[in-house]
FIMAR-276215 format. One record per residue (C-alpha): residue number from 1; residue in three letters; x, y, z. Coordinates in steps of 0.02 Angstrom, whole numbers, always signed. Layout:
BEGIN
pos, code, c1, c2, c3
NUM, ala, X, Y, Z
...
This chain:
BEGIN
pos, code, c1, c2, c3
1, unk, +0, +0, +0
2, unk, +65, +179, -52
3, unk, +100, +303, +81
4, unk, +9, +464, +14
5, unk, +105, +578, +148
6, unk, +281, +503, +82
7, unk, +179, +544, -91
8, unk, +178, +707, -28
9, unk, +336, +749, +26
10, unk, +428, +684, -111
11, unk, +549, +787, -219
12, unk, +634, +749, -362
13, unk, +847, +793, -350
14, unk, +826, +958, -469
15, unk, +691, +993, -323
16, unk, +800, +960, -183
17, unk, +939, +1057, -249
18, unk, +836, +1202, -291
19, unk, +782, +1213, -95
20, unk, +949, +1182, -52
21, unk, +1008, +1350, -154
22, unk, +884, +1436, -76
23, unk, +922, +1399, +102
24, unk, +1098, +1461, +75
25, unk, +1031, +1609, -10
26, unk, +932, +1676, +133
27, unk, +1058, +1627, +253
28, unk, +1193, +1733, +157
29, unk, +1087, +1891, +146
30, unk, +1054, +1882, +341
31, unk, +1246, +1845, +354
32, unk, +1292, +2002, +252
33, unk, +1159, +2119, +340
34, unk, +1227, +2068, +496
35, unk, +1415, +2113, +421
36, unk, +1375, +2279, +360
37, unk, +1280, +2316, +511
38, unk, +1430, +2272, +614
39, unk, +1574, +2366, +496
40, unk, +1451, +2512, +506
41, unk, +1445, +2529, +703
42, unk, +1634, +2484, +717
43, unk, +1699, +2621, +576
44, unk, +1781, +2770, +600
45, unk, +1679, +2935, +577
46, unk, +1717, +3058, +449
47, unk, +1760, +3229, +524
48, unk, +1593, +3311, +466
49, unk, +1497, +3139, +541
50, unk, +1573, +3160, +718
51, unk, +1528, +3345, +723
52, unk, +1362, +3331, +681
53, unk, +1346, +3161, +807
54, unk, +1427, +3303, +954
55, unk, +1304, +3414, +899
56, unk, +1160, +3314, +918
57, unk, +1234, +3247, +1084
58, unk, +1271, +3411, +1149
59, unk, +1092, +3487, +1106
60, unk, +1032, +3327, +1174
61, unk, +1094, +3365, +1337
62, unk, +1060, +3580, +1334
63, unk, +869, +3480, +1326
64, unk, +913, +3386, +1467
65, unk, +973, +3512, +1577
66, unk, +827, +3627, +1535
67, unk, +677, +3501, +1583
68, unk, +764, +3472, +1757
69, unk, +799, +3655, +1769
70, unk, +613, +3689, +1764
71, unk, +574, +3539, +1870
72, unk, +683, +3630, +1984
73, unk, +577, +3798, +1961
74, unk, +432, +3715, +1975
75, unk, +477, +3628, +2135
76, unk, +553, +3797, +2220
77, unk, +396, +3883, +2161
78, unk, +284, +3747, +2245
79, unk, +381, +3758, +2410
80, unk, +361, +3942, +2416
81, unk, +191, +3958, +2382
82, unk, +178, +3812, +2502
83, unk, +249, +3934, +2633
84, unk, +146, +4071, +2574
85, unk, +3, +3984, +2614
86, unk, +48, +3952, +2802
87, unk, -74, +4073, +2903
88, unk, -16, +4177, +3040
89, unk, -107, +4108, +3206
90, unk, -137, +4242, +3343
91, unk, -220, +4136, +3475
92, unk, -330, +4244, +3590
93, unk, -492, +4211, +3708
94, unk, -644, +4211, +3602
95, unk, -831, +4171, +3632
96, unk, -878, +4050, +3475
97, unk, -1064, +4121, +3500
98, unk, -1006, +4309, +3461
99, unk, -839, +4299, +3353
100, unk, -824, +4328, +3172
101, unk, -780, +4262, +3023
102, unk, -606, +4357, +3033
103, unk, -570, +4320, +3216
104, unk, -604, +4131, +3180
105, unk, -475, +4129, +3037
106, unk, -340, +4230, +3144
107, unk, -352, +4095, +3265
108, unk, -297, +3971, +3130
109, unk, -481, +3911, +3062
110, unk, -505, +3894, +2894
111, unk, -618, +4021, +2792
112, unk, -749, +3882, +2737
113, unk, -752, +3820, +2922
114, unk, -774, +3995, +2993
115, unk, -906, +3991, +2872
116, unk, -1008, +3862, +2918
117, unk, -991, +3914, +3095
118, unk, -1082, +4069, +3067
119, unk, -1210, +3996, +2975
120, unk, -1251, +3886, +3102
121, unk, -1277, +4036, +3215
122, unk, -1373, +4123, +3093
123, unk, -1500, +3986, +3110
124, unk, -1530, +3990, +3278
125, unk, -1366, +3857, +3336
126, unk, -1288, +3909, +3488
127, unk, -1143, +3825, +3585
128, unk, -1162, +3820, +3769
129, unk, -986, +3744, +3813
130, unk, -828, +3722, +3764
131, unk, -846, +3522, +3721
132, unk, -999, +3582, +3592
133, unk, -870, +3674, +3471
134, unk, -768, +3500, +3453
135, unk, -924, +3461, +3373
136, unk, -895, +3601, +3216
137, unk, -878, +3475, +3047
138, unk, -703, +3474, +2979
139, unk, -643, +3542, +3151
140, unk, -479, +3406, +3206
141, unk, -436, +3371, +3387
142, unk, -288, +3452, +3362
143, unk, -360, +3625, +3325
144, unk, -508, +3585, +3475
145, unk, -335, +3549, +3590
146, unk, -253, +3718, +3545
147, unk, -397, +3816, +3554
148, unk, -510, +3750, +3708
149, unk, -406, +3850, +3822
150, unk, -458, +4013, +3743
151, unk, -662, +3979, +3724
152, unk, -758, +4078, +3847
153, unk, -955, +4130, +3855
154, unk, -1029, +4292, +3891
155, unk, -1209, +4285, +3939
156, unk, -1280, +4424, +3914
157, unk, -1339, +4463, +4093
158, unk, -1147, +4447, +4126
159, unk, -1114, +4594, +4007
160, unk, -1230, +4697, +4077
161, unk, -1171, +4658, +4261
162, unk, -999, +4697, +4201
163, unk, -1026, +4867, +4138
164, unk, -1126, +4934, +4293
165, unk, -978, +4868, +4406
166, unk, -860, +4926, +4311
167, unk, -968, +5107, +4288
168, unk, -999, +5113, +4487
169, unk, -812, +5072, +4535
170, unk, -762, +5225, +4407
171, unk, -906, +5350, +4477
172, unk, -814, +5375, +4619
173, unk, -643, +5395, +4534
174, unk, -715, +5516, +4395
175, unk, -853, +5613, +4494
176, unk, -922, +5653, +4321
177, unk, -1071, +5764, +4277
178, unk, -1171, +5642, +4178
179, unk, -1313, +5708, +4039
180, unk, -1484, +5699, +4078
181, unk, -1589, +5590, +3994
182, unk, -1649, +5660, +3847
183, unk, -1477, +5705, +3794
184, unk, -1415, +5619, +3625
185, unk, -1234, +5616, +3550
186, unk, -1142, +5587, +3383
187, unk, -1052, +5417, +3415
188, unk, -942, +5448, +3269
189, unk, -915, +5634, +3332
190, unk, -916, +5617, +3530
191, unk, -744, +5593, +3625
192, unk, -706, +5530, +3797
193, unk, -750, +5663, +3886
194, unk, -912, +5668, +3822
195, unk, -944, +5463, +3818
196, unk, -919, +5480, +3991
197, unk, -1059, +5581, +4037
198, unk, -1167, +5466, +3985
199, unk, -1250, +5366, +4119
200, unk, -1160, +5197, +4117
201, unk, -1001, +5252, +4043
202, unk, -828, +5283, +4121
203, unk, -673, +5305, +4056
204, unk, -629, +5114, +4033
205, unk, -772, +5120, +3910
206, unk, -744, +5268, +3830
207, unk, -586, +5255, +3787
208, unk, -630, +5053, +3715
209, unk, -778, +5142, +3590
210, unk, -650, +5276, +3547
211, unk, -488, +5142, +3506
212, unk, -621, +5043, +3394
213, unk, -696, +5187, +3300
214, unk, -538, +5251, +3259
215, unk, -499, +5080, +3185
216, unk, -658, +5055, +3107
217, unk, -653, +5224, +3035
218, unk, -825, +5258, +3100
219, unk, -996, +5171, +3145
220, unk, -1122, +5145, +3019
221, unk, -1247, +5063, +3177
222, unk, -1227, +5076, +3373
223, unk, -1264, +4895, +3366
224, unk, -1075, +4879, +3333
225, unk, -1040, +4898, +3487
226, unk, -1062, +4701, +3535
227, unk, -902, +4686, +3443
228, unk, -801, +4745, +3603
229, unk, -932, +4650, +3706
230, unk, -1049, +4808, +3743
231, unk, -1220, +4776, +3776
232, unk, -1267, +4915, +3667
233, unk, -1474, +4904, +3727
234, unk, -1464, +5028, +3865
235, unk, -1362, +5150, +3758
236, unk, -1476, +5173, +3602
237, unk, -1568, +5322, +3683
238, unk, -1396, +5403, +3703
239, unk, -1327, +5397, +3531
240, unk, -1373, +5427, +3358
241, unk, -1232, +5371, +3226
242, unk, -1213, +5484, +3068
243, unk, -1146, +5353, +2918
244, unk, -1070, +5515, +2821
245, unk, -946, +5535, +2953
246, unk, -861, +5351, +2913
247, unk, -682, +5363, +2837
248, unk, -686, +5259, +2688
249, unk, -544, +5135, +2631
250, unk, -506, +5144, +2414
251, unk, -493, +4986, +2370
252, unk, -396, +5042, +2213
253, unk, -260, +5119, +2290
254, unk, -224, +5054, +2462
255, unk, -93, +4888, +2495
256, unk, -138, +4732, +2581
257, unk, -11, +4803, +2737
258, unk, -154, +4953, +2748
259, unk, -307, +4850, +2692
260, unk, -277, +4709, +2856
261, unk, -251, +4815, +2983
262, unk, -449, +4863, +2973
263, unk, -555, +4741, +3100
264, unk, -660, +4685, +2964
265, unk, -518, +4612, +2835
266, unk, -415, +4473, +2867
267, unk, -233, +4465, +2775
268, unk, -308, +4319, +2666
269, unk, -464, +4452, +2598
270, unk, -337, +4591, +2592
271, unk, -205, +4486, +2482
272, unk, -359, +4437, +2370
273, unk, -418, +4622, +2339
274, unk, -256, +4678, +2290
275, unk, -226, +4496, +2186
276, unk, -404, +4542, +2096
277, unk, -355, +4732, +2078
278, unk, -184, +4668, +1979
279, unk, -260, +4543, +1887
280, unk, -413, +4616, +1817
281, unk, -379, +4803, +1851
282, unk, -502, +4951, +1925
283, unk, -612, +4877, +2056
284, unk, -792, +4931, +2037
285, unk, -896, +4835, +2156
286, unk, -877, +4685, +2294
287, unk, -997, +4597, +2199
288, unk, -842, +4469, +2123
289, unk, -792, +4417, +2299
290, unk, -949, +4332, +2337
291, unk, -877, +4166, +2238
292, unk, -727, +4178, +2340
293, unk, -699, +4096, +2478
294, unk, -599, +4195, +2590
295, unk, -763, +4307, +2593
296, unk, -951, +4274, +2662
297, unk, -1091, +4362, +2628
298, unk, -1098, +4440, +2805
299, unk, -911, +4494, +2793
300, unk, -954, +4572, +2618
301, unk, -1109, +4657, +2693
302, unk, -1026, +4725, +2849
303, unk, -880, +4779, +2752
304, unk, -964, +4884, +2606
305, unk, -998, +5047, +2719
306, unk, -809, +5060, +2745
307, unk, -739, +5034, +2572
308, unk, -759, +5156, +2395
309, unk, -684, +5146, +2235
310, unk, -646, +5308, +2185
């Protein structure tokens, strides 16, 4: 019987030499590639070959040295704006139900944080004692730690308490002729000597409305007296406050140095006026600080009476 595979495989001897040519054939044009290849790599440049090769080599490494040069940048520009960022702390007693947004962020709280805190009071939240503002969200133990020491709570029967002691234990120091009722003053125009005729006021006082006008510029409300923990109730049938008499800050002209020192602005705020101001030029309103967040609405609002453009 015939083996069809031994059929198949069958080649006659001008077959078998024909394969055998063309074995040696391919393995003579690998064996001359690989020759040439090798003859190529071990020849000696021309002159004009090995200065372009150090030319290519040289600008290869000018590209180098320029990417890690700006990685370098890059890196030192990181770490100083890393620095930059670090926020002053000035650690001082505060009340958490009375404090505002730019107290809370001088004592090392974040804007958004300081933020939520006042909106929480403006709906009514109140804390009661110290452990309650270790419950603020986003608030670390850390920060509760370093700052428990300084929360303290004025009631506001205390307040009131406080400023009749203090305004007996100074009548008989002062012996002051004090107004009658009836009698109403300027609190943007009246100085010392004046504040302390006013029944309740002595010279302790006075001289605390007169410090914080002068750094205000002025009062737009007598309500602003809570700020230096006045209860300001009994005095509203003393005073009248005249808004014209407010010393304005120009938002256009003045540096952050001037801009933080007022009560109301932060250095944060201040450094983003003047970043706004040099960015996108003339400032016209406060309206573009609303999406920021070193701003609320309620620092916005309180701050408009003390600011112009012009």
């Amino acid at each position: 019987m015939k083996n069809p595979f031994k059929d198949f495989l069958y080649f006659s001897r001008g077959e078998r030499r024909g394969i055998l040519v063309l074995i040696i054939g391919i393995i003579l044009i690998f064996l001359s590639g690989y020759i040439y290849s090798f003859r190529q790599n071990n020849r000696q440049l021309s002159e004009e070959e090995a200065r372009i090769q150090a030319a290519a080599l040289k600008e290869y490494d000018y590209f180098i040295s320029s990417v890690r040069e700006q990685e370098r940048n890059e890196n030192s520009r990181f770490k100083k704006s890393e620095r930059y960022k670090k926020r002053t702390v000035v650690l001082a007693p505060f009340d958490p139900n009375r404090t505002d947004s730019v107290t809370f962020c001088r004592l090392g709280l974040p804007a958004w944080m300081a933020k939520n805190i006042l909106r929480y009071r403006s709906k009514g939240g109140k804390f009661r004692k110290a452990e309650d503002f270790k419950k603020v969200y986003g608030l670390t133990e850390e920060q509760y730690q370093t700052l428990s020491p300084y929360i303290y709570f004025t009631a506001e029967d205390t307040i009131r308490k406080a400023t009749s002691l203090l305004t007996l234990r100074q009548a008989g120091k002062d012996s002051i002729y004090k107004y009658p009722a009836g009698t109403i003053l300027d609190l943007n125009r009246a100085d010392t000597a004046e504040l302390k005729k006013i029944p309740g006021i002595g010279s302790g006082i006075a001289r605390l409305i007169v410090n914080y006008r002068q750094r205000l510029g002025g009062f737009y409300q007598i309500e602003q007296l809570q700020e230096i923990h006045l209860d300001y109730r009994p005095l509203q049938a003393w005073f009248t406050v005249t808004p014209s008499e407010i010393r304005r800050i120009n938002l256009n002209r003045v540096g952050i140095e001037r801009l933080r020192h007022h009560p109301y602005i932060n250095f944060y705020q201040a450094k983003a006026l003047v970043e706004y101001r040099k960015k996108k030029g003339t400032l016209h309103s406060l309206k573009p600080f609303s999406l920021y967040e070193e701003f609320t609405e309620s620092d916005l609002e309180r701050l408009s009476p003390y600011i112009c453009f012009e």
